[in-house]
Structures are given as C-alpha cells and as structure tokens.
matplotlib code that plots the C-alpha trace (Angstrom):
import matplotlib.pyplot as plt

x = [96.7, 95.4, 92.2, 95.2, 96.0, 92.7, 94.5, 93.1, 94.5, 93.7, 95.2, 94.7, 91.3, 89.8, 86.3, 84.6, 83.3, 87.1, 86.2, 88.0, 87.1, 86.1, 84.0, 87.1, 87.4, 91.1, 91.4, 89.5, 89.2, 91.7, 89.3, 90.9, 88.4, 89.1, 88.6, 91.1, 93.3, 96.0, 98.9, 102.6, 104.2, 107.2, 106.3, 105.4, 106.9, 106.2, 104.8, 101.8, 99.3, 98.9, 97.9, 97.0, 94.4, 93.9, 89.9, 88.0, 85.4, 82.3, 82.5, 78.7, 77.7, 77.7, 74.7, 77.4, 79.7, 76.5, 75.6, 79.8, 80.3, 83.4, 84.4, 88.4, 90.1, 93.3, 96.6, 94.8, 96.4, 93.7, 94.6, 92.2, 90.5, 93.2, 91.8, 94.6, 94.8, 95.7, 99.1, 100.0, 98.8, 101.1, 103.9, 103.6, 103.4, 106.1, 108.4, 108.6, 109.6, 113.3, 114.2, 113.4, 109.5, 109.1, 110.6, 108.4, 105.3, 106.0, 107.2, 103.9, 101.8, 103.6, 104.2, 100.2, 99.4, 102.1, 101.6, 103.8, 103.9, 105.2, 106.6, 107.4, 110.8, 112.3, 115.7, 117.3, 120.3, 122.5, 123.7, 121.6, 123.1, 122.9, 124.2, 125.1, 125.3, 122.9, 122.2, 120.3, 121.8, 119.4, 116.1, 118.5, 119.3, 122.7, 123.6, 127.4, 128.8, 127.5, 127.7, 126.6, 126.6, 129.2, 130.1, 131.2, 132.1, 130.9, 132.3, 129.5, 127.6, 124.3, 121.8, 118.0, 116.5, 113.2, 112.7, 112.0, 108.6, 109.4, 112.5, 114.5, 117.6, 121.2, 124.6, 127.0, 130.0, 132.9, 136.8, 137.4, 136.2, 137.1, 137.7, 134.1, 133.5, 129.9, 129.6, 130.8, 129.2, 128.3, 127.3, 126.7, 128.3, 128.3, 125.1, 126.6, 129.4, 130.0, 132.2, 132.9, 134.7, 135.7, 133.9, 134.9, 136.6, 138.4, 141.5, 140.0, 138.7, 139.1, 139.9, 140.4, 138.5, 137.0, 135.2, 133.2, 131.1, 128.1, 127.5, 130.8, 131.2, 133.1, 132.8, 135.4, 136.1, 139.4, 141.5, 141.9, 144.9, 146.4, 147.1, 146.9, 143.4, 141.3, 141.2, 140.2, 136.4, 133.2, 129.3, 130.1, 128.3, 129.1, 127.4, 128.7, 128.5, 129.1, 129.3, 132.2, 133.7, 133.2, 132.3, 132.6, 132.0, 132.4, 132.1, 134.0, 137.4, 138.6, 138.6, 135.2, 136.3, 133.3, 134.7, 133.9, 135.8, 135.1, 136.9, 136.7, 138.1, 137.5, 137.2, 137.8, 141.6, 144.4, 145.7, 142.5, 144.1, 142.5, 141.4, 140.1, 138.3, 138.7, 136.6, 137.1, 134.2, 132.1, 129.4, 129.4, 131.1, 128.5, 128.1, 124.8, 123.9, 123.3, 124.3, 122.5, 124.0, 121.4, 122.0, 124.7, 127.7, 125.5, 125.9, 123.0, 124.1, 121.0, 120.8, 122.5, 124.5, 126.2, 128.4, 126.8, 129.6, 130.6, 127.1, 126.1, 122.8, 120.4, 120.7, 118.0, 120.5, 120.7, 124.3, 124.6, 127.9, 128.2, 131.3, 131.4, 131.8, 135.4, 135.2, 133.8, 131.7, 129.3, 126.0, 122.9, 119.7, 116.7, 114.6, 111.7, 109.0, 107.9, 104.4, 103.1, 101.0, 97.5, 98.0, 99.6, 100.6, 104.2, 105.9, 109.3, 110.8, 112.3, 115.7, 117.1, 120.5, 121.0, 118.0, 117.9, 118.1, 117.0, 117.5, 114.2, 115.2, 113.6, 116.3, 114.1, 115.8, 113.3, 114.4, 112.9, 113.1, 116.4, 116.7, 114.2, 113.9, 110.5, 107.4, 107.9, 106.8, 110.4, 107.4, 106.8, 108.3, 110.2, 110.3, 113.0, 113.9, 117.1, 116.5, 113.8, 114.5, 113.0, 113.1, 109.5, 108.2, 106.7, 104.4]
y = [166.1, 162.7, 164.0, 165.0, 161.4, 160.3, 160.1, 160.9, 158.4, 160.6, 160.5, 161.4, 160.5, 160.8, 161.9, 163.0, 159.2, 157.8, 156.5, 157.3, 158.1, 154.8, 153.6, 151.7, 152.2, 153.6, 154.7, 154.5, 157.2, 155.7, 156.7, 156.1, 153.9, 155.2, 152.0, 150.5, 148.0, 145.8, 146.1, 145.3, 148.2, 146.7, 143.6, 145.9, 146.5, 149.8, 151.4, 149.3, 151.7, 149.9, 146.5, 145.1, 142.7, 141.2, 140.6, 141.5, 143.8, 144.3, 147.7, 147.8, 147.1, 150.8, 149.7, 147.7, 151.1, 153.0, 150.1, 150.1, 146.5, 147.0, 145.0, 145.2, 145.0, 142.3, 143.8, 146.9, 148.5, 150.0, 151.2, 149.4, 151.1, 150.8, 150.4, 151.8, 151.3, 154.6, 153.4, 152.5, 155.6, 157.5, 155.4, 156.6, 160.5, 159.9, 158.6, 161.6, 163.8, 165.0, 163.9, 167.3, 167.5, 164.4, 165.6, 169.2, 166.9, 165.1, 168.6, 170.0, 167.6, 168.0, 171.6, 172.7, 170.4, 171.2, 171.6, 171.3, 168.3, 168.8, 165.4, 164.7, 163.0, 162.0, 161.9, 165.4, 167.5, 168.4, 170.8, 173.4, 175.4, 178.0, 178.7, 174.7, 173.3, 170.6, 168.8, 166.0, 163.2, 161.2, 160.7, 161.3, 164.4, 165.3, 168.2, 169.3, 171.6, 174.7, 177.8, 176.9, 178.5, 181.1, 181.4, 177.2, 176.3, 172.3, 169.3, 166.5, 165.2, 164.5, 162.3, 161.9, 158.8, 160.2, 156.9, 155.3, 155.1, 156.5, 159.1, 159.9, 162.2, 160.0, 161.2, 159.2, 158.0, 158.9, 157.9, 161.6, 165.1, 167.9, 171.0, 172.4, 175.4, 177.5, 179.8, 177.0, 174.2, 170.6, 169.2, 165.7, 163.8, 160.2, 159.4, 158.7, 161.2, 164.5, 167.3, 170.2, 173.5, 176.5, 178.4, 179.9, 178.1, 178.7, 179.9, 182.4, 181.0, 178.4, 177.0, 173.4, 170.5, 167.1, 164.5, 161.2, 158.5, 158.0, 154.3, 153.3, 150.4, 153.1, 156.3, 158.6, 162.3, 162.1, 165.8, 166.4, 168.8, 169.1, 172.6, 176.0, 176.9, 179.2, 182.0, 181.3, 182.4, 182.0, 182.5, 181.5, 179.0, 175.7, 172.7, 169.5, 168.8, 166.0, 163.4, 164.7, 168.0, 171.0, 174.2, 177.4, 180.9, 184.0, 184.8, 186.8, 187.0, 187.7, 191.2, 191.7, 192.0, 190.1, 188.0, 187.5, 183.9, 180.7, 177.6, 173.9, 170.6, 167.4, 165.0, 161.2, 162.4, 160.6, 164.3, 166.4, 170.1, 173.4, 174.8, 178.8, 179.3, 181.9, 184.7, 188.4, 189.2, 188.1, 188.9, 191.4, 189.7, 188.6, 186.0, 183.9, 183.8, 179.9, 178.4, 175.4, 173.0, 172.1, 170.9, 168.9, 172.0, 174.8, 176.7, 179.4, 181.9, 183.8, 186.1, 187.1, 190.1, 191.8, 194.9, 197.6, 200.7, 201.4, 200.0, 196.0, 195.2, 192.4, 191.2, 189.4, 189.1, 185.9, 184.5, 181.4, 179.6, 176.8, 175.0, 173.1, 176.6, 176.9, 180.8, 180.8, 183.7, 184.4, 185.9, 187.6, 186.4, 188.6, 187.5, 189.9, 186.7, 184.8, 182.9, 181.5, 178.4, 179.0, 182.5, 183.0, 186.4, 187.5, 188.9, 189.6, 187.6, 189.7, 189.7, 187.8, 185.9, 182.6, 181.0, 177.7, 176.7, 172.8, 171.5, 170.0, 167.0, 169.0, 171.8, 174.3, 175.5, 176.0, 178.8, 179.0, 181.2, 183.2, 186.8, 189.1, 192.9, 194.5, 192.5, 189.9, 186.8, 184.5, 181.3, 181.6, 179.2, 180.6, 178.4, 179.8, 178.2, 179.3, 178.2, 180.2, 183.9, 185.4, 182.8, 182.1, 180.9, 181.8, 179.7]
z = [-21.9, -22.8, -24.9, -26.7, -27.6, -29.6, -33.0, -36.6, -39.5, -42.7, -46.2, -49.7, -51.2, -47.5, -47.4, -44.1, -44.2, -44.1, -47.5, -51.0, -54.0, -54.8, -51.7, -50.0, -46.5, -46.0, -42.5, -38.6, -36.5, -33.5, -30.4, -26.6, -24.5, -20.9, -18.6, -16.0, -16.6, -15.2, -18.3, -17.1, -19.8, -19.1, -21.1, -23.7, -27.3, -28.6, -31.2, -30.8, -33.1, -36.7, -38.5, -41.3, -42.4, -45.8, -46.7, -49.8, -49.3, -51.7, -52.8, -53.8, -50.2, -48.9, -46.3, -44.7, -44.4, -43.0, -40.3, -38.9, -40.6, -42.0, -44.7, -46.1, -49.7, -49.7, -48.6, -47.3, -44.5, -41.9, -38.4, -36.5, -32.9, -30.0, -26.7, -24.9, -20.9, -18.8, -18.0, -21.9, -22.3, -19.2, -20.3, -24.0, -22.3, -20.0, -23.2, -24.9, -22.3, -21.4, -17.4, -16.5, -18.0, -16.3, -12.8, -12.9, -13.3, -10.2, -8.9, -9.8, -8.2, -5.1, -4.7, -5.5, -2.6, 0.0, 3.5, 6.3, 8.6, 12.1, 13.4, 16.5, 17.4, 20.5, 21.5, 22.6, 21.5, 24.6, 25.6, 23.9, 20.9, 18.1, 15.0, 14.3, 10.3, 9.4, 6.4, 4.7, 4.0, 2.7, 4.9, 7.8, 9.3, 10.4, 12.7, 13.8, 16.1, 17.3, 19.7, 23.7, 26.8, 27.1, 23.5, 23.5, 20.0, 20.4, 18.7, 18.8, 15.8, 16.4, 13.5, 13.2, 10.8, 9.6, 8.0, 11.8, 12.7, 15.8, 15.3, 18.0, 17.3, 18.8, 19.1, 16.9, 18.7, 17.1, 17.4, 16.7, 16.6, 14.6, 16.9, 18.4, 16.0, 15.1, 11.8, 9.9, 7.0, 7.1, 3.7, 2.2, -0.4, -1.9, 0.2, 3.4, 3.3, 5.3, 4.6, 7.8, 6.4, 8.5, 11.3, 14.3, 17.1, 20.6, 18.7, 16.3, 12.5, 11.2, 7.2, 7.9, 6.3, 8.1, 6.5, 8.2, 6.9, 8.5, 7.5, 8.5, 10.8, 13.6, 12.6, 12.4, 11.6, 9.3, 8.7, 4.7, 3.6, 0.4, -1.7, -0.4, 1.6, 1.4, 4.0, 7.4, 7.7, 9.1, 7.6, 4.3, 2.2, 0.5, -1.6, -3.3, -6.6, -8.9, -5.8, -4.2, -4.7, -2.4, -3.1, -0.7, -1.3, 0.9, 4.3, 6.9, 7.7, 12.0, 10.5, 9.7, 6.0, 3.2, 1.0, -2.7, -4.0, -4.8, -4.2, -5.3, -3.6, -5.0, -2.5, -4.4, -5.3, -3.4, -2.6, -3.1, -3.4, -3.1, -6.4, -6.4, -9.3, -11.6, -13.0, -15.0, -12.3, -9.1, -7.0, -4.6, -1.3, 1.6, 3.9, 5.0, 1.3, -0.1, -2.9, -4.7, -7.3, -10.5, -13.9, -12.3, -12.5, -12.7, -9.4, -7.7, -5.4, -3.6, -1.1, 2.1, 3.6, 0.4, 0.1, -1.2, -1.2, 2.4, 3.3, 4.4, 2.6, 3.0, -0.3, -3.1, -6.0, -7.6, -9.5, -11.6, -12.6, -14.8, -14.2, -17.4, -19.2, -21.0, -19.5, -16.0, -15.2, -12.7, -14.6, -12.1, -13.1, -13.4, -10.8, -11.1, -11.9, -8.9, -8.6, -5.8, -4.2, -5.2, -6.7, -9.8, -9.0, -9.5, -6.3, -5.5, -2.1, 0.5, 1.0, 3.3, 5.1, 6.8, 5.0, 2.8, -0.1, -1.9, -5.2, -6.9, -9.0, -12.2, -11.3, -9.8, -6.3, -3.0, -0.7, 2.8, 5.8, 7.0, 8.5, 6.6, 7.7, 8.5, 8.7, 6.4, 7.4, 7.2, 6.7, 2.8, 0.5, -2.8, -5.8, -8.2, -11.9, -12.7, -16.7, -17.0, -18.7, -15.8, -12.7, -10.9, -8.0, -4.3, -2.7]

ax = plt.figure().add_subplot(projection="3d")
ax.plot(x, y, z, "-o")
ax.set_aspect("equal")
plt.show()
C-alpha cells in the first residue's frame, strides 16, 4: 500500500527526462525515502506536496541536467523531492478512508493473529449456577441471575474488572433485587448501565423490566413499566442500540409456543413505553438465536431453535433489519461465503442455539460457540459481514 504512494508529476511537453520541449526542467519524480522519524502529525498542515522556487536556469547547460544539478527558470513551479516520514505517510492513508476502512484495518491485524488467552481470576461465584445472562460492559464483566440447585431461579449480580491486574469476580451489594429468574437477558447500555428482561422465575415467566447502574454510588435495581409488555417468555434474545433502547425478539411462551416479534423500549424517556415493531413479514419464530446491533440501527438475527413446519430445527439463517428504514422489513442474508483464520476457504458454520454474538467496530459481527448437533466442534470463531452481498467469515 505505501509503494503506492511514490508520486509521478508529469505534464504536457514531458519527455522521459522530465524536460520539455525546450530543455526546461518542468517536473521531479516525488520518490518516498523510508527512514524513521519523530513527526507530531498533529502540528501538521496538509497538503504538504508542492513549492515553488524562482531561479534562472541556463538552458544551454544540459551537463548540469545529466549530473542532477538542477538549475530553475523564474516563477517556475517544480515539485521538489518529499522525504515523507512513515507516520505522515499513515496519517495521509488513514485520511482518506471512511470510519469503517479504518476500523477493518485494525480488525485485520487483530483477527489474522488471534489466539485465545485464558486468564486466571480469583473471586468465586456462589452458589453454583446455569443458564445465567452476562454481558460486557466495558472491560468489566457482569453476570445476573441464574438456575441453582433444585431448579433455584437466583437474584445476585455478580461483576469481574478485567482491567485489575489481579481480577477477582465480587458480588455487588445492592439495595434491591429483581426477582431470581434463569432463561432470561442482561444487556448494557450508556457504559455503565444494565437492562434485565424476562425469564423464568418461582411463579412461572416473567415480562418485567429492571435496570441498575453499576457506577453508582449504592447500587440499586429500579423496576421500569410503562405501555403494554410484551408476552411473558423465556430464551429469547435482546441488544441495545443507539445508547439506550432495548431490543427483544422471540422466545418461548409457559406453553411451549416460539415466538416471532420484535419489541423496542427506549430507556432515556420519562415514561419509556413498550413499542412492537411492525413488519408485512418475519423470521421464522425460535429462541436461543442472537441478535447484534451494527451500523448503529441495523439489526442481525443469527441462529437458534427455528420453526420449521411441525418440526423445531437448529437453525443457520441470518435476518437483518434496519430501523431507520421508512418500511421495516426483515431481509435473510445469503450467507453461503465464509472464510476462515489462515485459510481462505469458504465454509458454511453449523447451526447452532445459545451461542454469541459481538459487534466489531468496522461492523463485522463475531459469533462463537452455542449448541451445535453432530461432531462439530462448538470452539470455532465465525466472522460474518452483514454489508457484504454474500457475508464472510470463519476463523
């Protein structure tokens, strides 16, 4: 890419010498001199690239040509040889590219030379659980709720600071909990933010909403009603978009019965009401899919346990909504084109439920692990591009 940066300055009258018709000197071959170099870009004003310099030059004296003396006319412009650092040269690159070139180099980089690191934390979650929610919410960690002994839906919050040097997972102390519940979602908004929807508790399922901010000074789960709910259910999937609305989809109802809508919730309201949003047609209905926000309102749905006829099917399909769109519509991308780490062969990821799914900053979505039938190995990592015609990626 930056051999790609040695710039020709040619014009009419240009021989192969740089000379015209006349024997004047017109233009320089602008050659990058790769050396390194201390340059503060910031204090930088570009373009940077031309200059002008007026001196007589003898027009008989073509030895002086030959030998790389250069001598000038008056008021001739000439673009003189640049010795352009490597970061002049990066921050020139880097200029020209939209936000989401410049994230997918970063996001190259990265992914060709992934590896998993296991880190050791202290700390200890008890009593033991399954089927909890966790998110990210930032470099911490944040795990609610969960199924123990005897089917016990629990209520505690627990958070891990992978920034520490030594990290040790600590129960928050809270004022308040919601009800203890497993099956439902935990997701993060505004940074320090956490949103709880749904799930299965003592009393059956559940449709209720709690939010807590983790940086507060005392902590404290707060109940948020408004508007008409959607259905009480459990195994369904939800994200947050634009700082602070939620977004669920599916799951399963106390009868066993899929669901197939979407509702949104916008949290920063005074009197945040429950919005279902509309569309001539959806996805199949399933539970333990996920779905990813990118492109700010554009929504992915991938995966899970989808109705197929009077059959329950692991599923691979792949929906995209964009929010923004004046006629909402779920679309299914074709996602026949996925490449791998190291091989750039194109494979097709296995379908799977309860898995994850992470937004890259360039828009690309990661999807690990989950429930996979047969011998697939539920290790591989899944890099999908949702604005590509035929989404890629499977490292």
């Amino acid at each position: 890419m930056v051999s790609h940066l040695c710039s020709l300055f040619c014009g009419k009258g240009v021989g192969a010498t740089g000379k015209s018709d006349d024997g004047t000197v017109t233009h320089v071959i602008g050659i990058q001199v790769f050396s390194e170099a201390r340059v503060d870009v910031n204090s930088i004003s570009y373009p940077v690239f031309k200059t002008s310099y007026p001196h007589q030059c003898d027009k008989s004296d073509d030895s002086a040509l030959n030998s790389g003396q250069l001598q000038y006319t008056q008021d001739q412009e000439i673009c003189m040889i640049l010795q352009l650092s490597d970061e002049v040269l990066a921050h020139n690159i880097l200029s020209r590219l939209t936000p989401r070139d410049v994230a997918s180099i970063g996001e190259l980089t990265t992914l060709e030379a992934v590896c998993w690191k296991k880190v050791t934390v202290g700390g200890a979650i008890e009593p033991s659980r399954c089927n909890f929610s966790a998110c990210a919410a930032g470099n911490r960690l944040v795990l609610f709720g969960g199924e123990g002994v005897n089917m016990q839906p629990m209520d505690d919050t627990f958070v891990l600071n992978l920034d520490a040097a030594n990290p040790e997972w600590h129960r928050v102390s809270v004022k308040s909990s919601p009800p203890g519940r497993w099956g439902h979602t935990l997701s993060c908004f505004n940074g320090s933010w956490l949103v709880v929807f749904g799930g299965c508790g003592r009393q059956g399922l559940l449709n209720d909403v709690f939010v807590l901010d983790l940086d507060a000074k005392h902590p404290t789960w707060r109940e948020v009603t408004g508007g008409t709910p959607p259905l009480p259910r459990s195994w369904h999937s939800s994200c947050t978009l634009e700082g602070s609305k939620l977004l669920i989809s599916g799951g399963c109802t106390d009868a066993g019965v899929l669901l197939s809508d979407t509702y949104l919730l916008d949290l920063t309201t005074d009197n945040p009401k429950w919005r279902e949003i509309p569309t001539s047609w959806a996805p199949p209905s399933r539970l333990g899919h996920s779905l990813s926000v990118y492109g700010k309102t554009k929504i992915l749905m991938f995966g899970g346990l989808a109705k197929s006829g009077q059959l329950r099917l692991l599923s691979v399909e792949t929906y995209t909504i964009d929010l923004e769109d004046e006629k909402l519509q779920w679309r299914q991308l074709e996602c026949c084109s996925f490449t791998g780490f190291g091989s750039q062969n194109a494979v097709i990821p296995p379908p799977r439920l309860d898995h994850v799914a992470v937004s890259m900053p360039c828009g690309s979505v990661l999807v690990f692990g989950g429930s996979i039938a047969g011998l697939h190995s539920p290790s591989q990592l899944f890099l999908l591009d949702p604005a590509e015609e035929k989404p890629s990626g499977e490292f």
